[in-house]
DODRENVO-558004 format. One record per residue: residue number from 1; residue in one letter; x, y, z of N, C-alpha, C, O, CB in turn. Coordinates in steps of 0.05 Angstrom, whole numbers. Each point is the difference from the previous one (the first is absolute). Glycine has a CB too. Example, Ala and Ser with C-alpha at 12.3 -4.5 7.8 and 13.67 -1.06 7.14 Angstrom:
<atoms>
(1 'A' (264 -114 156) (-18 24 0) (18 24 0) (21 0 13) (-59 -23 12))
(2 'S' (31 44 -39) (16 24 1) (-15 22 14) (10 22 4) (14 -35 -47))
</atoms>
This chain:
<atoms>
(1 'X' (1318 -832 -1336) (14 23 -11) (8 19 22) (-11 3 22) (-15 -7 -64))
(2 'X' (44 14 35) (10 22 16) (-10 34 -4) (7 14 -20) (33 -51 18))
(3 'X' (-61 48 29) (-14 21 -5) (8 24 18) (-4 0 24) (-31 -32 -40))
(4 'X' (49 61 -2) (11 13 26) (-27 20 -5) (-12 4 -21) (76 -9 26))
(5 'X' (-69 12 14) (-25 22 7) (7 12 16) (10 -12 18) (-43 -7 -25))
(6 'X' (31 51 9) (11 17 -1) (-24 23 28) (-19 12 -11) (48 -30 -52))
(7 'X' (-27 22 89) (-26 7 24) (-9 -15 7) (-25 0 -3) (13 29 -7))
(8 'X' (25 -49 22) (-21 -30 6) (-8 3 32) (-12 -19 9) (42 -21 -47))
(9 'X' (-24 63 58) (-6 -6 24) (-28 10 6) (-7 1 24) (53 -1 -14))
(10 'X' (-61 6 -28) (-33 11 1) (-10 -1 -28) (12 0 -22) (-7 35 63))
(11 'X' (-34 -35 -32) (-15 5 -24) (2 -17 -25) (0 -25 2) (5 66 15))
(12 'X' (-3 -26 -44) (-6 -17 -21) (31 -7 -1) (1 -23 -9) (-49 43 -19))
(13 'X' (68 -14 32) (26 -11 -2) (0 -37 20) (11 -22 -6) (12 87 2))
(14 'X' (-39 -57 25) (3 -32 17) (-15 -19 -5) (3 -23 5) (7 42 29))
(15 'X' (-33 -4 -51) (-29 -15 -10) (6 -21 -26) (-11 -20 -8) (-20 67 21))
(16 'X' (65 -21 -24) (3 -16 -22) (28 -31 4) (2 -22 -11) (-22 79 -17))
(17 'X' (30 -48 42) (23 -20 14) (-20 -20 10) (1 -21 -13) (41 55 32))
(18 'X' (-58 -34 -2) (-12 -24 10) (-16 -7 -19) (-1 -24 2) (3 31 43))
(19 'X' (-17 1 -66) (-14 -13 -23) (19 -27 -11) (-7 -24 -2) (-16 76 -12))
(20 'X' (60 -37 6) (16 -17 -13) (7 -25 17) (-1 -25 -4) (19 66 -21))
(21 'X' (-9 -25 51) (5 -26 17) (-22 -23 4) (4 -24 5) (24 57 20))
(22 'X' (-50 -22 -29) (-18 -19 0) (-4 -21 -24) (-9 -22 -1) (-8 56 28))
(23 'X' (27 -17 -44) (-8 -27 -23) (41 -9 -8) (8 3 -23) (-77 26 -12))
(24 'X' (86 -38 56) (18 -14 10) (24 22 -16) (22 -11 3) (-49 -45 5))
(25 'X' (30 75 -20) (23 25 -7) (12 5 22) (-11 1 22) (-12 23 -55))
(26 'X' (59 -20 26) (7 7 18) (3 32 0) (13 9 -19) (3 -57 22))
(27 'X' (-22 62 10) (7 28 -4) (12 22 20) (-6 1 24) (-27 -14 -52))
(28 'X' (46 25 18) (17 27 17) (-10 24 -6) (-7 9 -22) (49 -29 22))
(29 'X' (-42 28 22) (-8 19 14) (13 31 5) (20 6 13) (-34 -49 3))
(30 'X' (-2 58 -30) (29 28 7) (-25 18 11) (-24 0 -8) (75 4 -40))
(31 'X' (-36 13 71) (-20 17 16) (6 16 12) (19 -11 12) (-38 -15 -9))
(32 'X' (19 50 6) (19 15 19) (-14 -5 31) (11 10 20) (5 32 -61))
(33 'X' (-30 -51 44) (-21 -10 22) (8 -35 8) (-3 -21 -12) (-42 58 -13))
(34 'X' (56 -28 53) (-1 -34 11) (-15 -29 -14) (-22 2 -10) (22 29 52))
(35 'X' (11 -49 -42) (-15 -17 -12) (-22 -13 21) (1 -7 23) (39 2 -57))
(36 'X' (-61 4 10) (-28 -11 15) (-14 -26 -4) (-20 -7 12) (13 50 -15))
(37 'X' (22 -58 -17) (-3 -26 -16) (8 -22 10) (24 0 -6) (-19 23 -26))
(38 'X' (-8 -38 40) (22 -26 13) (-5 -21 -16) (-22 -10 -1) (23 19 50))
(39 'X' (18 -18 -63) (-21 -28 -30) (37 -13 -3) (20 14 -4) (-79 24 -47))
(40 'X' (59 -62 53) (25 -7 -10) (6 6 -36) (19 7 -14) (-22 -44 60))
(41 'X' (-11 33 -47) (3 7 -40) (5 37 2) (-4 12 -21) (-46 -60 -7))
(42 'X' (58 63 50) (0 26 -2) (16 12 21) (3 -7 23) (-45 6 -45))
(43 'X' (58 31 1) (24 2 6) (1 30 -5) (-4 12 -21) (22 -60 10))
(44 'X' (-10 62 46) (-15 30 -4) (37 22 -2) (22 -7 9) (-87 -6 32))
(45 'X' (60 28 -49) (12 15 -8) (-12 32 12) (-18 12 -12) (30 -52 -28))
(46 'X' (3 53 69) (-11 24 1) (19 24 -11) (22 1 11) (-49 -22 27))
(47 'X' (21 36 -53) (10 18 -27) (-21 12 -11) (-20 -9 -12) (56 -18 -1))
(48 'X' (-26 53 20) (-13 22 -14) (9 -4 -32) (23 -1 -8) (-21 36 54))
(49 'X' (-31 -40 -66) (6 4 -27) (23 16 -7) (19 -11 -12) (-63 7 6))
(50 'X' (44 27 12) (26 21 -6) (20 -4 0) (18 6 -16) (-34 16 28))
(51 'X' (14 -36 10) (39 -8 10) (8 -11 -13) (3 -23 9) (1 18 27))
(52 'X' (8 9 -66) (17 -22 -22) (15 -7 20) (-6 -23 6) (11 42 -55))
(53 'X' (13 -10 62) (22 -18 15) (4 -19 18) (19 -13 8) (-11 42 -17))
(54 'X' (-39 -28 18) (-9 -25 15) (-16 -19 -6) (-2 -19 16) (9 44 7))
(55 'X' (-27 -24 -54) (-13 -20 -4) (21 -25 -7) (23 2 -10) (-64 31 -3))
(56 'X' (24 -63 21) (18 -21 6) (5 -8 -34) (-10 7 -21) (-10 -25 78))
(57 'X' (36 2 -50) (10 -6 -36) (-7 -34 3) (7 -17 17) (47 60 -30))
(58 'X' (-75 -45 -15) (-13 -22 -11) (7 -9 -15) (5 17 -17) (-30 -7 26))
(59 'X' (32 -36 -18) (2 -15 -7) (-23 -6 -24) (7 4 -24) (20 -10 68))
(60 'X' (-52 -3 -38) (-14 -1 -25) (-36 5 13) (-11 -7 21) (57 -33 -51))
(61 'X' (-55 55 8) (-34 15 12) (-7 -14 -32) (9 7 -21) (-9 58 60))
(62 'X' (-16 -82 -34) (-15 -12 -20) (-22 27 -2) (3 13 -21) (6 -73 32))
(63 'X' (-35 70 11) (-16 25 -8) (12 24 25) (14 -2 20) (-65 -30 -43))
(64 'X' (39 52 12) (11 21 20) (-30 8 -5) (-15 -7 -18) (75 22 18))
(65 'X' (-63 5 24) (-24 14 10) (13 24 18) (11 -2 21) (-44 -44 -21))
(66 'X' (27 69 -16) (7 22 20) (-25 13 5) (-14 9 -18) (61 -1 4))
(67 'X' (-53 -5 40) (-21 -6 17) (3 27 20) (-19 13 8) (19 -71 -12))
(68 'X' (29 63 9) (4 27 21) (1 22 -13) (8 5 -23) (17 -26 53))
(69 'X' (-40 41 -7) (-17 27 -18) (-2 18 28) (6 -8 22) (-44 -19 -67))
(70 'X' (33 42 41) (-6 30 21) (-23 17 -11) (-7 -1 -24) (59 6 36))
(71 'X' (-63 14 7) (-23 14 -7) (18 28 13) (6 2 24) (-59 -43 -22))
(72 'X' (59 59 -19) (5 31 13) (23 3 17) (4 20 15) (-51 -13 -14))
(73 'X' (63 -31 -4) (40 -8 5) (9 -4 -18) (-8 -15 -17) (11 -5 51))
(74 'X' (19 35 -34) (14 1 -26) (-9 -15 -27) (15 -17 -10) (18 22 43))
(75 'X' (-62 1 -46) (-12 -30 -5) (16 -2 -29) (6 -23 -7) (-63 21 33))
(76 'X' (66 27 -49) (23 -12 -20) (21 -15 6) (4 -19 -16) (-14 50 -3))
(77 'X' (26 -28 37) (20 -15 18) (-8 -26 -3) (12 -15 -15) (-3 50 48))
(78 'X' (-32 -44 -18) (-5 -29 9) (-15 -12 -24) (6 -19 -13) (-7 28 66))
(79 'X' (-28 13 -56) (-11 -20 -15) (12 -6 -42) (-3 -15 -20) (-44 30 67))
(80 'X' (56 3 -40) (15 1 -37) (28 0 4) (5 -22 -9) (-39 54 -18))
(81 'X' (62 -19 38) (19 -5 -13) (12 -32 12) (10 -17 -14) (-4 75 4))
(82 'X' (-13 -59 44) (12 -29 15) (-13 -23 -24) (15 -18 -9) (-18 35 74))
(83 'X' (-24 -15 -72) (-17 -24 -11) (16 6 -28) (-4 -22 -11) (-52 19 40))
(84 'X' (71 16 -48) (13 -4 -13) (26 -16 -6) (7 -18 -16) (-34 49 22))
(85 'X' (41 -12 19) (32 -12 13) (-9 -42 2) (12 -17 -13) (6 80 60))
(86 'X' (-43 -68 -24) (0 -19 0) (-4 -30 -23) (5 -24 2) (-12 59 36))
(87 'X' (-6 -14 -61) (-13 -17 -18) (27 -11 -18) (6 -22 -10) (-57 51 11))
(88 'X' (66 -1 -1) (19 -3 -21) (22 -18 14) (19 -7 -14) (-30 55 -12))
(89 'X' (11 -55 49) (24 -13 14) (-15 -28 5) (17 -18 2) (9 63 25))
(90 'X' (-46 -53 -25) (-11 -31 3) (-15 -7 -19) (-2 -24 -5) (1 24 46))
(91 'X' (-9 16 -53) (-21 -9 -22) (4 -1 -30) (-18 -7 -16) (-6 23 48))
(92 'X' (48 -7 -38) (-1 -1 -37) (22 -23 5) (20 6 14) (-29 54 -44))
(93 'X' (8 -81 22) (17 -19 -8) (-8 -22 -20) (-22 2 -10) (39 10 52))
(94 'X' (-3 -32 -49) (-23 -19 -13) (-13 -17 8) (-14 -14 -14) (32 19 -11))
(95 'X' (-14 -8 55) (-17 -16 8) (-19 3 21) (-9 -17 16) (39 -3 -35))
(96 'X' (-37 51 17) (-24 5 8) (-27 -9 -14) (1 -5 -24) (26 37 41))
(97 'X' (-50 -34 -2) (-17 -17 -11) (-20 22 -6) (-13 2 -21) (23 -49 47))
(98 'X' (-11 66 -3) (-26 25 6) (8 23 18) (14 -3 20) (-50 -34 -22))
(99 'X' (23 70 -7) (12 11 17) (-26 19 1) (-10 11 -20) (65 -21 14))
(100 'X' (-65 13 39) (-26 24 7) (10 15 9) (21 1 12) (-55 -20 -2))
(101 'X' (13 38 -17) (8 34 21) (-25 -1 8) (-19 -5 -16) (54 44 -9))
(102 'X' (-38 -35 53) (-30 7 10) (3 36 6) (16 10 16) (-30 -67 11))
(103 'X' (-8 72 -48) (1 18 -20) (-24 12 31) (1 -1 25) (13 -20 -98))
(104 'X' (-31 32 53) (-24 19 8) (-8 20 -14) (10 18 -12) (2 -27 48))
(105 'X' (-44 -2 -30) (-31 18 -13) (16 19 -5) (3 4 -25) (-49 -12 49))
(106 'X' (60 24 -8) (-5 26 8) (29 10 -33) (7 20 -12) (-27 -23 90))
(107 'X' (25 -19 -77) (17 7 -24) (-15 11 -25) (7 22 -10) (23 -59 26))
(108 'X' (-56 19 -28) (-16 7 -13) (-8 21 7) (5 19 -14) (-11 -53 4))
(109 'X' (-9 38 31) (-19 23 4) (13 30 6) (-12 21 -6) (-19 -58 25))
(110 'X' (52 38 -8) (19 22 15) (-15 13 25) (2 23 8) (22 -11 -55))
(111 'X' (-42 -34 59) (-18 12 17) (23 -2 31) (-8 -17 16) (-49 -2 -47))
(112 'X' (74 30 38) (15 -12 23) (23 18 3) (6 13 -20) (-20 -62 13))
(113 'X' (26 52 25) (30 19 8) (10 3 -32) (-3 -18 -16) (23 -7 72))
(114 'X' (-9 47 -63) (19 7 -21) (19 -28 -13) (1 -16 -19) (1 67 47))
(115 'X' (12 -43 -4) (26 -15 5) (-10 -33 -7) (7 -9 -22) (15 46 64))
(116 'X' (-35 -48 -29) (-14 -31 6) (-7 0 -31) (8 -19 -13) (-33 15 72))
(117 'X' (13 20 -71) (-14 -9 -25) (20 0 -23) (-2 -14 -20) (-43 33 37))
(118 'X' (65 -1 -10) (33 -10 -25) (2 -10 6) (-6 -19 -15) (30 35 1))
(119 'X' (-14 -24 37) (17 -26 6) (-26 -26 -8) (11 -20 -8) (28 46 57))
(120 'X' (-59 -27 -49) (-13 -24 -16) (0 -2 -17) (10 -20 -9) (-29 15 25))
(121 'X' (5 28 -40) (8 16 -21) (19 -18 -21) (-1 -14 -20) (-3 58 52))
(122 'X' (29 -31 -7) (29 -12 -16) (-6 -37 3) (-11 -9 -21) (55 59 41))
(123 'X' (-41 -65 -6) (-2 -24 -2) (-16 -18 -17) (3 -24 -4) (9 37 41))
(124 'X' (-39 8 -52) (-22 -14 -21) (25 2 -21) (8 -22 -8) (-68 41 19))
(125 'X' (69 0 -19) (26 8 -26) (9 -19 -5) (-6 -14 -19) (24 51 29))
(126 'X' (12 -43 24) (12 -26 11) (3 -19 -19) (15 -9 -17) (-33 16 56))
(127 'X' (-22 -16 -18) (1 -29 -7) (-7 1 -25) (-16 -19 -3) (5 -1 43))
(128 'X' (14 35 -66) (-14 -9 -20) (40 -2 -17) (6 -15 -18) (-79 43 22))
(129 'X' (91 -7 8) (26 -12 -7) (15 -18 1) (16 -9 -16) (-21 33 18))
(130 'X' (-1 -31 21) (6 -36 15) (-13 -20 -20) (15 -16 -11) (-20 28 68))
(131 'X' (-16 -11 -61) (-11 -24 -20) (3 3 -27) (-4 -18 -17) (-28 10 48))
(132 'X' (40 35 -38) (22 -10 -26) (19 -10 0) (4 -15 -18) (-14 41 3))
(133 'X' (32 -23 36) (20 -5 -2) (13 -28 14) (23 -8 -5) (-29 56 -3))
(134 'X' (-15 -62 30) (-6 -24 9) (-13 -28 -25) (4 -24 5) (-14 62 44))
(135 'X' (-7 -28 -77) (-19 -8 -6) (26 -29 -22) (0 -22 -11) (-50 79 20))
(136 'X' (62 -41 -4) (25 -23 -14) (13 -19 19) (22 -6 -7) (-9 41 -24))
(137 'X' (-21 -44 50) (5 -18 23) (-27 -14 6) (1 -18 17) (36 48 2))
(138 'X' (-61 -24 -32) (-21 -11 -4) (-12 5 28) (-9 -20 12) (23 -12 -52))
(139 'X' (-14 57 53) (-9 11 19) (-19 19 2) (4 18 -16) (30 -30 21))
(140 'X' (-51 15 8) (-21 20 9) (9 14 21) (12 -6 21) (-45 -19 -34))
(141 'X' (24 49 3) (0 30 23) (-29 16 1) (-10 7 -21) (64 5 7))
(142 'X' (-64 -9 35) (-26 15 -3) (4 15 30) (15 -7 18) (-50 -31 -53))
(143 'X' (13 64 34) (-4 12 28) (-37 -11 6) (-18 -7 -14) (61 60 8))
(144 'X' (-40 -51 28) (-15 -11 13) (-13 28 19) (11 7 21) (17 -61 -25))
(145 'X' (-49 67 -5) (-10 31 13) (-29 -7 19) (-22 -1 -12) (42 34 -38))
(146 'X' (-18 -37 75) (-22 2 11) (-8 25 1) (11 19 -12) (-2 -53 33))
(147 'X' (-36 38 -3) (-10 17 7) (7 -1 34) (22 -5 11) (-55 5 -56))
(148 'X' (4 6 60) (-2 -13 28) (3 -15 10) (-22 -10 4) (8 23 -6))
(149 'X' (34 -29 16) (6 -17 17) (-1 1 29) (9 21 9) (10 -26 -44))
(150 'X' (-28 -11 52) (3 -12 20) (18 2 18) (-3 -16 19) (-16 -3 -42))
(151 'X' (39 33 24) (22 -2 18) (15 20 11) (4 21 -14) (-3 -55 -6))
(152 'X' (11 31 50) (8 12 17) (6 37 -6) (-1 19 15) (16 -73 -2))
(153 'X' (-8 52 -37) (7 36 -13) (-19 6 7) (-3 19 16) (27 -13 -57))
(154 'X' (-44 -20 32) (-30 18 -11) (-23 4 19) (-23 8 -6) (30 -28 -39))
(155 'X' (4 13 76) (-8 6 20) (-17 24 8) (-21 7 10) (55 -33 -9))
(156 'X' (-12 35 -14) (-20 35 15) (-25 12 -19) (-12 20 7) (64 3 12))
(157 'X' (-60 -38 -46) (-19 6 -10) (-20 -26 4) (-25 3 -1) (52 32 -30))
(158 'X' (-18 -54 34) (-16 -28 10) (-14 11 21) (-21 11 -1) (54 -50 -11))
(159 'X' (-18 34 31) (-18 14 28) (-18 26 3) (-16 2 18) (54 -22 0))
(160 'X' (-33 35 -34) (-19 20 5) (-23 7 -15) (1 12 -21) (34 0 38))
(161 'X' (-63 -24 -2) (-27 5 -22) (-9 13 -24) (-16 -5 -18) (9 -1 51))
(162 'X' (25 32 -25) (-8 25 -28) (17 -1 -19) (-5 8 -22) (-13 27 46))
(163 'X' (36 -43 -18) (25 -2 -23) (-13 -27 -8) (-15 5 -19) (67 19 38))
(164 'X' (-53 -51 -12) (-6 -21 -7) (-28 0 -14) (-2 -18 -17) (32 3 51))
(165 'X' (-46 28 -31) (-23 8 -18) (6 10 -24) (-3 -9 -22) (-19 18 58))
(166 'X' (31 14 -28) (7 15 -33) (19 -21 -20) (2 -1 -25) (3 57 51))
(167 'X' (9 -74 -5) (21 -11 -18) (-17 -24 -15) (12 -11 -19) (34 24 51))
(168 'X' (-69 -22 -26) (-17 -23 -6) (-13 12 -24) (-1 -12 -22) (-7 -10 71))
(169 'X' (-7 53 -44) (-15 20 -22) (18 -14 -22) (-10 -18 -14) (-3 73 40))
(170 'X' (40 -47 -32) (12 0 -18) (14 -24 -16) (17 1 -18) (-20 38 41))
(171 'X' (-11 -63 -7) (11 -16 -3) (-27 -32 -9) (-14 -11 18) (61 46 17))
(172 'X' (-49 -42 -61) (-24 -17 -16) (-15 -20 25) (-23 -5 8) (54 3 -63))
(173 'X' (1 -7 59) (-9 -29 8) (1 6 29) (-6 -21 10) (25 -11 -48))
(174 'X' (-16 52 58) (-10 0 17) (19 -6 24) (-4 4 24) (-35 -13 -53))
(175 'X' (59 1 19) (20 -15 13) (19 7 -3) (3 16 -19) (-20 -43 18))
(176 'X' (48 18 22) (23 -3 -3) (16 -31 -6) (-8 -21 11) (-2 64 15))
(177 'X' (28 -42 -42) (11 -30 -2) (12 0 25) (7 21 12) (2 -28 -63))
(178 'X' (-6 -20 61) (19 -18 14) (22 0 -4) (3 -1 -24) (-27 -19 28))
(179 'X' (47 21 9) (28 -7 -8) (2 -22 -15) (11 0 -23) (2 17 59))
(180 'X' (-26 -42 -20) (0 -26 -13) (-10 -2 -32) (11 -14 -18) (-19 -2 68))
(181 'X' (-15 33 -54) (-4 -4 -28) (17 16 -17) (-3 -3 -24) (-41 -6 33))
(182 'X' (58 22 -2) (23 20 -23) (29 -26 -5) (13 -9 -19) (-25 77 49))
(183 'X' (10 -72 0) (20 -36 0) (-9 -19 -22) (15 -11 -15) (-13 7 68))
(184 'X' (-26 3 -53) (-14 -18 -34) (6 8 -20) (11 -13 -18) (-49 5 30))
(185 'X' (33 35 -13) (9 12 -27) (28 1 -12) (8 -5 -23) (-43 29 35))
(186 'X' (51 -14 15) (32 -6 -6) (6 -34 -6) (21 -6 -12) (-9 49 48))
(187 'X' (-29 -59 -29) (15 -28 0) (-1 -10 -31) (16 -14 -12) (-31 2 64))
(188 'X' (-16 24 -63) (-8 -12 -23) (21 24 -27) (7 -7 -23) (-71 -17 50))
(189 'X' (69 41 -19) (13 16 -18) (29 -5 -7) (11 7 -21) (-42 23 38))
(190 'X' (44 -45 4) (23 -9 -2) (15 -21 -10) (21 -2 -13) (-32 25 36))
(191 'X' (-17 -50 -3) (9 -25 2) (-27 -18 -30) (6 -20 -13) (17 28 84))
(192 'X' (-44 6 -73) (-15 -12 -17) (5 8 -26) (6 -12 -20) (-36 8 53))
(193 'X' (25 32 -28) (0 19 -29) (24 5 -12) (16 12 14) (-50 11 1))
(194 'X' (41 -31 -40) (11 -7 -22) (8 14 -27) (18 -6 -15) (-38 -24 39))
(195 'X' (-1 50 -26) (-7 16 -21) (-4 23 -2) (4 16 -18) (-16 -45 11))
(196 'X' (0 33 33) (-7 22 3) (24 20 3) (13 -7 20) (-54 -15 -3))
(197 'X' (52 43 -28) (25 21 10) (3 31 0) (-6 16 -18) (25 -51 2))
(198 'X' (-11 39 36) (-1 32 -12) (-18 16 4) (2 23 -9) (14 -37 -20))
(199 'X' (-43 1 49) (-21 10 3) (-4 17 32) (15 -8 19) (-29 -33 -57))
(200 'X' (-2 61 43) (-1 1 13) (-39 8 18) (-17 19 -3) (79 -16 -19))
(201 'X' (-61 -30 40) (-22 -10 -1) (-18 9 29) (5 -11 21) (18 -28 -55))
(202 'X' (-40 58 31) (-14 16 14) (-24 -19 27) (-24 -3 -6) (34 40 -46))
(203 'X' (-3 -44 72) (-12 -8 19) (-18 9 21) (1 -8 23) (29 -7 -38))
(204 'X' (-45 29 5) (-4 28 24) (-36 -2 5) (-12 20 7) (59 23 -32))
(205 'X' (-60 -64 22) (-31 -3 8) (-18 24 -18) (-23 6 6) (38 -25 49))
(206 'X' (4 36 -85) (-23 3 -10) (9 38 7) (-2 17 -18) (-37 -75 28))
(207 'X' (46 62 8) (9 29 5) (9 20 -32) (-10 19 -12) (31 -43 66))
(208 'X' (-2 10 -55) (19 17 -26) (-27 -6 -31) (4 6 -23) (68 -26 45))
(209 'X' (-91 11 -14) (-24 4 -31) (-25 9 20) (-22 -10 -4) (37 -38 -40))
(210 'X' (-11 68 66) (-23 12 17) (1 28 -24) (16 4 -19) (-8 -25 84))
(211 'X' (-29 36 -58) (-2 23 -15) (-25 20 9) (-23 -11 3) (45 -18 -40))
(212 'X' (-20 54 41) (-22 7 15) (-20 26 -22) (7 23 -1) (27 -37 55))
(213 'X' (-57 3 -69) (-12 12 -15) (-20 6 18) (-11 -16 15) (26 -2 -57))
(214 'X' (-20 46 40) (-26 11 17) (-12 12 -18) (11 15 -17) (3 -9 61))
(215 'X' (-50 -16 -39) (-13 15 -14) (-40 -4 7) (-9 -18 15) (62 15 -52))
(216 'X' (-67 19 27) (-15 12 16) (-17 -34 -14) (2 -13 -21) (4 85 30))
(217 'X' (-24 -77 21) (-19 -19 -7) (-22 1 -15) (-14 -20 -4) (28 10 36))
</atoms>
């Protein structure tokens, strides 16, 4: 199948391209960031989401995955109106198969920048309009909301002990996901899952059902 994914030169955007390429998909690549991928089954595209006038013109996206996002840059711009523009230009047809938004906790919780948490906010809405309106092509749409991840953004709270403590306090399992495992989740939501639509499915080690009751021993 043909898979366009949407931030593929880091993080969970590359975690998720090489998941597909791995199990033999051919997929393209849109990024405003040099390409970092080298796979003959893959085909990079550097373009800023925004730029309607430069994204490349496709032919046919069996699943789409919009994957590119910002933290405290223009983040309605990128992460809600571009992931719109793009959905509605590759992804409603009839022969789309599946279509993800990789969402965020922080959508649920509103624990995060103003801005960052509409713009996720808006995309839980989204994806629940897309899979009405996909569901007659016998297609699935779901968001896909981590929590903590693993990758290069999240540097400056990774590396530093007191932030990385407090961020563990608040967090069940103790942990951050992997890129690679959010790549599992995207693979099985798209390429396995069948039924499932419309949902939007909270990944976050347990954070977003933390709760802090104090009281005397």
């Amino acid at each position: 199948m043909n898979i366009l994914i949407t931030g593929t030169s880091q993080g969970i955007g590359k975690a998720i391209a090489e998941k597909f390429l791995k199990e033999n998909h051919t997929v393209i690549g849109i990024d405003r960031q040099p390409q970092t991928i080298f796979h003959p089954l893959y085909t990079h595209f550097t373009c800023d989401v925004r730029d309607k006038d430069r994204l490349p013109k496709l032919e046919s996206v069996d699943i789409l995955i919009n994957n590119a996002g910002t933290q405290n840059e223009a983040d309605i711009d990128i992460n809600l109106k571009a992931l719109i523009h793009i959905t509605e230009t590759y992804g409603i047809h009839e022969n789309i198969k599946a279509i993800l938004n990789i969402g965020s906790a922080s959508a649920h919780t509103g624990a995060e920048f103003p801005e960052y948490c509409a713009s996720k906010g808006g995309v839980l809405a989204y994806t629940k309009n897309v899979a009405i309106r996909i569901a007659k092509y016998g297609a699935v749409c779901n968001s896909l909301d981590p929590g903590g991840v693993l990758t290069p953004l999240n540097e400056c709270v990774m590396n530093d002990p007191v932030l990385w403590s407090a961020i563990m306090d608040e967090t069940p399992l103790k942990k951050w996901a992997t890129p690679e495992e959010i790549a599992e989740w995207a693979y099985f939501l798209t390429v396995i899952n069948t039924f499932c639509t419309g949902q939007c499915i909270l990944v976050d080690g347990g954070e977003s059902i933390n709760y802090h009751f104090v009281w005397k021993d």
